[in-house]
Chimera marker file (.cmm) of the C-alpha trace (Angstrom):
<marker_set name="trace">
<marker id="1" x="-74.681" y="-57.237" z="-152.338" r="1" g="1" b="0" radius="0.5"/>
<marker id="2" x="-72.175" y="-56.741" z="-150.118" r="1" g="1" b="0" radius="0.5"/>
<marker id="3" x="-70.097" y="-60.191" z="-148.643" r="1" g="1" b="0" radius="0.5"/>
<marker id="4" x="-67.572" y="-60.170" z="-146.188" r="1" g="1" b="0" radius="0.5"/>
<marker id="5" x="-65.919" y="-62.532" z="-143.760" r="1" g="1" b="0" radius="0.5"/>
<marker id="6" x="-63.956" y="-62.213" z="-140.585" r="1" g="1" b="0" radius="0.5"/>
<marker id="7" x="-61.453" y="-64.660" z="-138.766" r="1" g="1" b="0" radius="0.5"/>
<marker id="8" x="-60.339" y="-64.555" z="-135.303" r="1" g="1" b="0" radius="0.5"/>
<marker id="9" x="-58.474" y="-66.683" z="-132.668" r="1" g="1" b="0" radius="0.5"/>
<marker id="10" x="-59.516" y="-66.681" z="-129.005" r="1" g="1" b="0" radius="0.5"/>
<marker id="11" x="-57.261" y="-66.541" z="-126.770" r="1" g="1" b="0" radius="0.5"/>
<marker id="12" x="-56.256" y="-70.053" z="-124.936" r="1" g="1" b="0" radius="0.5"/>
<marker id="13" x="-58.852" y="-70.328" z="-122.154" r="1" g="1" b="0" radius="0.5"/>
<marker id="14" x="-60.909" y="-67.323" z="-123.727" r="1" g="1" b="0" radius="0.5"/>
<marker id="15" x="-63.126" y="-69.569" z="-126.198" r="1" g="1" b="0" radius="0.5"/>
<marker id="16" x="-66.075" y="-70.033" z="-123.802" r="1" g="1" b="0" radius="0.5"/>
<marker id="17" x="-66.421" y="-66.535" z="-123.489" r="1" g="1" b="0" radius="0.5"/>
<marker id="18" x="-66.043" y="-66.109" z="-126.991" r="1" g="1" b="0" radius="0.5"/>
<marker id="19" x="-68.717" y="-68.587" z="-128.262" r="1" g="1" b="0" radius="0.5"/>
<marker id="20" x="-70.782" y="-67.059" z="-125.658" r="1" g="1" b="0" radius="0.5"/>
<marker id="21" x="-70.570" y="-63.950" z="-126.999" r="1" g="1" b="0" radius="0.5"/>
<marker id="22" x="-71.440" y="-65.301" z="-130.911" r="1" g="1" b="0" radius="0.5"/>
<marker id="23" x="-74.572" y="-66.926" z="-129.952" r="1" g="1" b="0" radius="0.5"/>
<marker id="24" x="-76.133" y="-63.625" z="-128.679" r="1" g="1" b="0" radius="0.5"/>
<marker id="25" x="-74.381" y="-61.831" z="-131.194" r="1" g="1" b="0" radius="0.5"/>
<marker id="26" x="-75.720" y="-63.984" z="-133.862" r="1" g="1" b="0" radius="0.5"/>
<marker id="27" x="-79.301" y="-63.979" z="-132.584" r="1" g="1" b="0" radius="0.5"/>
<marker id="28" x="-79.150" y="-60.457" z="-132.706" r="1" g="1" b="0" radius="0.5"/>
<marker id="29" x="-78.071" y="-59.936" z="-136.076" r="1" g="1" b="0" radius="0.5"/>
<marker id="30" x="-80.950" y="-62.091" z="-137.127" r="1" g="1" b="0" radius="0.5"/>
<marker id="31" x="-83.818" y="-60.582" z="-135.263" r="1" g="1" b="0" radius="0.5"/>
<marker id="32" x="-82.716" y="-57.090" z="-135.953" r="1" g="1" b="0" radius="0.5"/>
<marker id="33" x="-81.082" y="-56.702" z="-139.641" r="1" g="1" b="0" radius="0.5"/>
<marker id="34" x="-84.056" y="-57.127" z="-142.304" r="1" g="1" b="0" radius="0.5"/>
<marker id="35" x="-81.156" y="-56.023" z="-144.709" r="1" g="1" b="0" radius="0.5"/>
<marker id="36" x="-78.467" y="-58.816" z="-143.586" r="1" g="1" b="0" radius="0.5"/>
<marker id="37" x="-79.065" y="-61.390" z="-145.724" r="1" g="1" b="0" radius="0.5"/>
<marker id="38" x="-76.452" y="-63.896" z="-144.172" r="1" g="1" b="0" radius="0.5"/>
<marker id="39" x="-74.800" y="-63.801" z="-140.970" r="1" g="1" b="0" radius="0.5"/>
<marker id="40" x="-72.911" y="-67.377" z="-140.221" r="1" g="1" b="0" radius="0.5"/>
<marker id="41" x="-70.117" y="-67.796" z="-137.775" r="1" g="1" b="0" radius="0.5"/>
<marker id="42" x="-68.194" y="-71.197" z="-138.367" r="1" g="1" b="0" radius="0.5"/>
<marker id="43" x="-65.740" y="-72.586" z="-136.335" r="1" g="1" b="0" radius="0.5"/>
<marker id="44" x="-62.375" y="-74.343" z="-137.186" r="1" g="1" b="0" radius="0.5"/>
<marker id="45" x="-62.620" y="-78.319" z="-136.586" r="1" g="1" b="0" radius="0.5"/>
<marker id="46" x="-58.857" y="-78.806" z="-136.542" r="1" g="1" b="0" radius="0.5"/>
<marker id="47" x="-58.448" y="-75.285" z="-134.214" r="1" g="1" b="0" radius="0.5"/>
<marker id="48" x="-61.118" y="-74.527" z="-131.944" r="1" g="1" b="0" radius="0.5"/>
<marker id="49" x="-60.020" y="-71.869" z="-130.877" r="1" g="1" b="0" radius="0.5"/>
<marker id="50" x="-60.367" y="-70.137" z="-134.760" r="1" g="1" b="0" radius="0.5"/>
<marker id="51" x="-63.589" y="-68.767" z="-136.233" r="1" g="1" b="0" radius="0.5"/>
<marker id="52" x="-65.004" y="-67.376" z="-139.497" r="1" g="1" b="0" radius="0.5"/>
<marker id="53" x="-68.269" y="-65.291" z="-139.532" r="1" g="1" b="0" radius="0.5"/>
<marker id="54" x="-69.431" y="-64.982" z="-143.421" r="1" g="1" b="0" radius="0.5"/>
<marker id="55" x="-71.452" y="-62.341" z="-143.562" r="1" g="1" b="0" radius="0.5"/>
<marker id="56" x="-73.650" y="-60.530" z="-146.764" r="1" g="1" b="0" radius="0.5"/>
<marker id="57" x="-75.464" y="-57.324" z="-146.407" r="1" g="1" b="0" radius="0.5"/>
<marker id="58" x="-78.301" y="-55.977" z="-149.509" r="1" g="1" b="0" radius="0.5"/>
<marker id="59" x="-76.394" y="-52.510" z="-149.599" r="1" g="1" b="0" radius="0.5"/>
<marker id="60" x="-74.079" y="-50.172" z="-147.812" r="1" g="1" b="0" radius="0.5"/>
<marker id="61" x="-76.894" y="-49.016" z="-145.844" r="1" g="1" b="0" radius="0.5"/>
<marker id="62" x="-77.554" y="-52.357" z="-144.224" r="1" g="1" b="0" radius="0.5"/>
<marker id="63" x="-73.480" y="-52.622" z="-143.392" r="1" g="1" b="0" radius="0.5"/>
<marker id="64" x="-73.726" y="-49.494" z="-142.042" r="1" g="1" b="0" radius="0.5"/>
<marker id="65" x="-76.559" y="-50.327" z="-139.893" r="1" g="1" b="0" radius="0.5"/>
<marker id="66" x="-74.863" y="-53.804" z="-139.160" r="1" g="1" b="0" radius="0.5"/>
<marker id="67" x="-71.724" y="-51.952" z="-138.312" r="1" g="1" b="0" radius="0.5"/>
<marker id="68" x="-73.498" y="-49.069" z="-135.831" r="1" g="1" b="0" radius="0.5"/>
<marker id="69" x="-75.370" y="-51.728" z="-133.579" r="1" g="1" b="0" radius="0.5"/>
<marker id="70" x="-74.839" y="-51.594" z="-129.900" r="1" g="1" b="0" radius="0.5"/>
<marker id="71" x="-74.969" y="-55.428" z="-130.111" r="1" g="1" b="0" radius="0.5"/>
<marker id="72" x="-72.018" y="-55.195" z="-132.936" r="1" g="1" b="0" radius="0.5"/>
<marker id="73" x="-69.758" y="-52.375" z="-130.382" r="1" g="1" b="0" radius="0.5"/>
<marker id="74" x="-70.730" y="-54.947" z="-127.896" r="1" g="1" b="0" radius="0.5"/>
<marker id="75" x="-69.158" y="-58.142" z="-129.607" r="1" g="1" b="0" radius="0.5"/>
<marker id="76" x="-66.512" y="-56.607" z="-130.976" r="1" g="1" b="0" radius="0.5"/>
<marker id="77" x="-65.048" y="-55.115" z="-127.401" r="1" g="1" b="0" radius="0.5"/>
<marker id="78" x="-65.343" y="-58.914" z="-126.254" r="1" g="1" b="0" radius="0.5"/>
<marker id="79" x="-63.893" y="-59.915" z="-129.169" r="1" g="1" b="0" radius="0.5"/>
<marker id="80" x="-60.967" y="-57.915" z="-129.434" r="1" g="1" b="0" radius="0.5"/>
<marker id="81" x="-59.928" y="-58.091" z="-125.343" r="1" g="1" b="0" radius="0.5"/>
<marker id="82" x="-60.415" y="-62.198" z="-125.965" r="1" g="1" b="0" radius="0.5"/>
<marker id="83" x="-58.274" y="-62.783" z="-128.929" r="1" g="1" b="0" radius="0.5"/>
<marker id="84" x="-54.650" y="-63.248" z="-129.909" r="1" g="1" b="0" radius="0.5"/>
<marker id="85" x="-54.876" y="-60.411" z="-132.325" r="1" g="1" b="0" radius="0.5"/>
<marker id="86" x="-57.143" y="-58.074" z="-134.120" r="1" g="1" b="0" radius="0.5"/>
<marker id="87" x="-59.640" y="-59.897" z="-136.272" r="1" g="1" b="0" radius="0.5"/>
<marker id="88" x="-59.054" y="-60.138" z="-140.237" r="1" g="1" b="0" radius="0.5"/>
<marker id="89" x="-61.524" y="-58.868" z="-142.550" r="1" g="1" b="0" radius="0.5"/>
<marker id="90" x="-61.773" y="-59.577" z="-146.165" r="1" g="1" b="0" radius="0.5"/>
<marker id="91" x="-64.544" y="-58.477" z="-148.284" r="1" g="1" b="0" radius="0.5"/>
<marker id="92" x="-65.715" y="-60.760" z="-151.456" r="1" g="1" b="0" radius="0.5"/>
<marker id="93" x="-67.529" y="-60.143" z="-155.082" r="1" g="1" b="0" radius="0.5"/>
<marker id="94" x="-70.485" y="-62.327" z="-154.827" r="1" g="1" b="0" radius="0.5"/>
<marker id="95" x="-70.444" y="-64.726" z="-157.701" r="1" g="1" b="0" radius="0.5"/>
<marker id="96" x="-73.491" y="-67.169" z="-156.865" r="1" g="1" b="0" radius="0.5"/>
<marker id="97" x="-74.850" y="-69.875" z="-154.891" r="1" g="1" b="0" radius="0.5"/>
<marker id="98" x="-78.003" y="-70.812" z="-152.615" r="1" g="1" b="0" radius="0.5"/>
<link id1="1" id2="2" r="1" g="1" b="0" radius="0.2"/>
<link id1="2" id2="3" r="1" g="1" b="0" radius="0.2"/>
<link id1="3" id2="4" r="1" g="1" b="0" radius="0.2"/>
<link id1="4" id2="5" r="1" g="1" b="0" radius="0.2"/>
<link id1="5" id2="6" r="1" g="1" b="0" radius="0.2"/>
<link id1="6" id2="7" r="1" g="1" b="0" radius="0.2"/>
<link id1="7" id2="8" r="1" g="1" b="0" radius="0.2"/>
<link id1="8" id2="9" r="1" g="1" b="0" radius="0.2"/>
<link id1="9" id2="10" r="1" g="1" b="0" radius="0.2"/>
<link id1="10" id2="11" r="1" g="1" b="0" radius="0.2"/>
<link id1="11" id2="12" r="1" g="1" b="0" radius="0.2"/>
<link id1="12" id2="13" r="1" g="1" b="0" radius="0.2"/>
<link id1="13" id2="14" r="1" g="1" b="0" radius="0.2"/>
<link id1="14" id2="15" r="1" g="1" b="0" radius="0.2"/>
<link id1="15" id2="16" r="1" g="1" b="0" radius="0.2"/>
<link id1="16" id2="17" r="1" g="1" b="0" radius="0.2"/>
<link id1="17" id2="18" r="1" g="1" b="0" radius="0.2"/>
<link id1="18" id2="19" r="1" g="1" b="0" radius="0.2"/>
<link id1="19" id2="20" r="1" g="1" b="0" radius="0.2"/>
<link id1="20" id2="21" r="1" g="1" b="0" radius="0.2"/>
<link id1="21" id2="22" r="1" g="1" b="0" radius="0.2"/>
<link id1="22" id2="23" r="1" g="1" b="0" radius="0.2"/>
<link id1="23" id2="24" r="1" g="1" b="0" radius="0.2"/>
<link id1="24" id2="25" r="1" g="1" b="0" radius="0.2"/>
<link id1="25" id2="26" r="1" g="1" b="0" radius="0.2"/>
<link id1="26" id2="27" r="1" g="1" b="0" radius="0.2"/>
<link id1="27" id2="28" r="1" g="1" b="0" radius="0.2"/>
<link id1="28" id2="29" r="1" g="1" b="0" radius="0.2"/>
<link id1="29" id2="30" r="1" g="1" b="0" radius="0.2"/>
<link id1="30" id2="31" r="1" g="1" b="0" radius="0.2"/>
<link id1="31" id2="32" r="1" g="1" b="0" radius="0.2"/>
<link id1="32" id2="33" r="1" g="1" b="0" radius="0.2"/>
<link id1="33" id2="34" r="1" g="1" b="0" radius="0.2"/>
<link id1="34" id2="35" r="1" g="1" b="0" radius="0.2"/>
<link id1="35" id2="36" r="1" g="1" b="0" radius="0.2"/>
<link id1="36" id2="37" r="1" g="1" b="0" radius="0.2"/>
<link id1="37" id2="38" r="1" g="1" b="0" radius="0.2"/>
<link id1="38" id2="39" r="1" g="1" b="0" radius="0.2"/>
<link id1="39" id2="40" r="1" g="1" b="0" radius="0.2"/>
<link id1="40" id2="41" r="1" g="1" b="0" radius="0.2"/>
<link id1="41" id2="42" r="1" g="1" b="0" radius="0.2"/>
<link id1="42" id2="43" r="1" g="1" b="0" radius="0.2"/>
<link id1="43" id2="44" r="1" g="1" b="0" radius="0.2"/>
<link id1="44" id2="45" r="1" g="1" b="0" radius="0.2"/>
<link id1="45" id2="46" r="1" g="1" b="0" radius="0.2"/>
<link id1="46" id2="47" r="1" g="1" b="0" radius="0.2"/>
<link id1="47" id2="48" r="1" g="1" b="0" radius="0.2"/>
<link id1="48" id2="49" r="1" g="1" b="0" radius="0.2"/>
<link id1="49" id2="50" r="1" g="1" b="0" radius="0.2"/>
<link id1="50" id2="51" r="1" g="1" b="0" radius="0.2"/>
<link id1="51" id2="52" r="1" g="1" b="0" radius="0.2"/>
<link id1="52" id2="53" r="1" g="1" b="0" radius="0.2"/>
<link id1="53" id2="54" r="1" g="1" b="0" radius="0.2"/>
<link id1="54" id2="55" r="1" g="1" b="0" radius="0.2"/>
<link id1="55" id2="56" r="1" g="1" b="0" radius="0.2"/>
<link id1="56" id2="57" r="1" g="1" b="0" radius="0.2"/>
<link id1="57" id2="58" r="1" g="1" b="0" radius="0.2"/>
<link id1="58" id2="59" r="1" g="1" b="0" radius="0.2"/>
<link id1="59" id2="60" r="1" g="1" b="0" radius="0.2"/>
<link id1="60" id2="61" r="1" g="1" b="0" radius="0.2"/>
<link id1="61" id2="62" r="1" g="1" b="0" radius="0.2"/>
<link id1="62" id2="63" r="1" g="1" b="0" radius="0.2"/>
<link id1="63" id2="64" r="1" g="1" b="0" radius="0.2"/>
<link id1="64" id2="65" r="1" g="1" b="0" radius="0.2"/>
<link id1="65" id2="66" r="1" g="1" b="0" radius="0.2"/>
<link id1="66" id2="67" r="1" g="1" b="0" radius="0.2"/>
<link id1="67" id2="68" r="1" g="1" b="0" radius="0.2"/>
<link id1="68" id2="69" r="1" g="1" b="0" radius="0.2"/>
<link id1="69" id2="70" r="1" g="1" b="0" radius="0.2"/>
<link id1="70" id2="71" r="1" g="1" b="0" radius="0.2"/>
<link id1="71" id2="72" r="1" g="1" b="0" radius="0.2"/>
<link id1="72" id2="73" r="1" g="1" b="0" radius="0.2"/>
<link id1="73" id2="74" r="1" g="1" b="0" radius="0.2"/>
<link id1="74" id2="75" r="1" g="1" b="0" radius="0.2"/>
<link id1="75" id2="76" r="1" g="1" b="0" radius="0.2"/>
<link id1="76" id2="77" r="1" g="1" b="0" radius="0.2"/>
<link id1="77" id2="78" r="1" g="1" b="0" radius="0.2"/>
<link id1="78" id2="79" r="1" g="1" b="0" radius="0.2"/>
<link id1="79" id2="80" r="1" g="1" b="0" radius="0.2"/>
<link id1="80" id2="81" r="1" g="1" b="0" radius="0.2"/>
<link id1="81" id2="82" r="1" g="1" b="0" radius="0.2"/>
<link id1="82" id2="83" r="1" g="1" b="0" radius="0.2"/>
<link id1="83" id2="84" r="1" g="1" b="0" radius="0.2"/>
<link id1="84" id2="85" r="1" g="1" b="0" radius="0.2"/>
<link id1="85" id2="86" r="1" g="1" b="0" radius="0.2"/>
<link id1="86" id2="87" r="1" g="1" b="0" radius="0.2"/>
<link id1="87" id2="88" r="1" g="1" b="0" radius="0.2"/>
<link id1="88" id2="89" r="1" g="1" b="0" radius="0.2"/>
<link id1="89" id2="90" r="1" g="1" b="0" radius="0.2"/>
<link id1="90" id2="91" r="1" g="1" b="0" radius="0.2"/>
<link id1="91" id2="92" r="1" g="1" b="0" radius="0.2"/>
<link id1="92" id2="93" r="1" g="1" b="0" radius="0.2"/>
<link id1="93" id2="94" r="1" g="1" b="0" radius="0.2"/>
<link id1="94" id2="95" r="1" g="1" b="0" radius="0.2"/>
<link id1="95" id2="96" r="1" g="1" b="0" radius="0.2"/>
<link id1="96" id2="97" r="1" g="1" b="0" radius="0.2"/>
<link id1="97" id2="98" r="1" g="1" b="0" radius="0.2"/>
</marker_set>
């Protein structure tokens, strides 16, 4: 399995647009990736303006698939014009859980 997590700030007055953007995002991930096992996006309670998507794929072909959407080159366009600067991945060993 493949886990990986993201975290990006909008920019000040950018954070409608931005959670705008994750809800169709995220409803897209989860009607169209059988092989995404996980796709949450969490936002910061003390900075609202910060979010984390966790994200866990089955294989490199599911990433891959994840990563080639038009839904995914969509989001990531908004993404990247509405945030202070690019977004940080970092990519996990999976050790357990539910």
């Amino acid at each position: 399995m493949i886990t990986k997590t993201v975290e990006f700030e909008a920019l000040k007055g950018k954070r409608k647009k931005v959670v705008a953007a994750i809800e169709i995002f995220t409803r897209s991930v989860h009607v169209s990736e059988p092989g995404c096992r996980l796709y949450v996006s969490l936002q910061d309670t003390d900075n609202p303006d910060k979010f984390v998507h966790v994200m866990a794929f089955e294989n490199e072909g599911a990433e891959l698939m994840h990563q080639n959407a038009g839904y995914t080159k969509q989001f990531v366009q908004i993404v990247n014009l509405s945030c202070k600067k690019n977004p940080v991945f970092k990519t996990y060993e999976y050790v357990g859980g539910l």
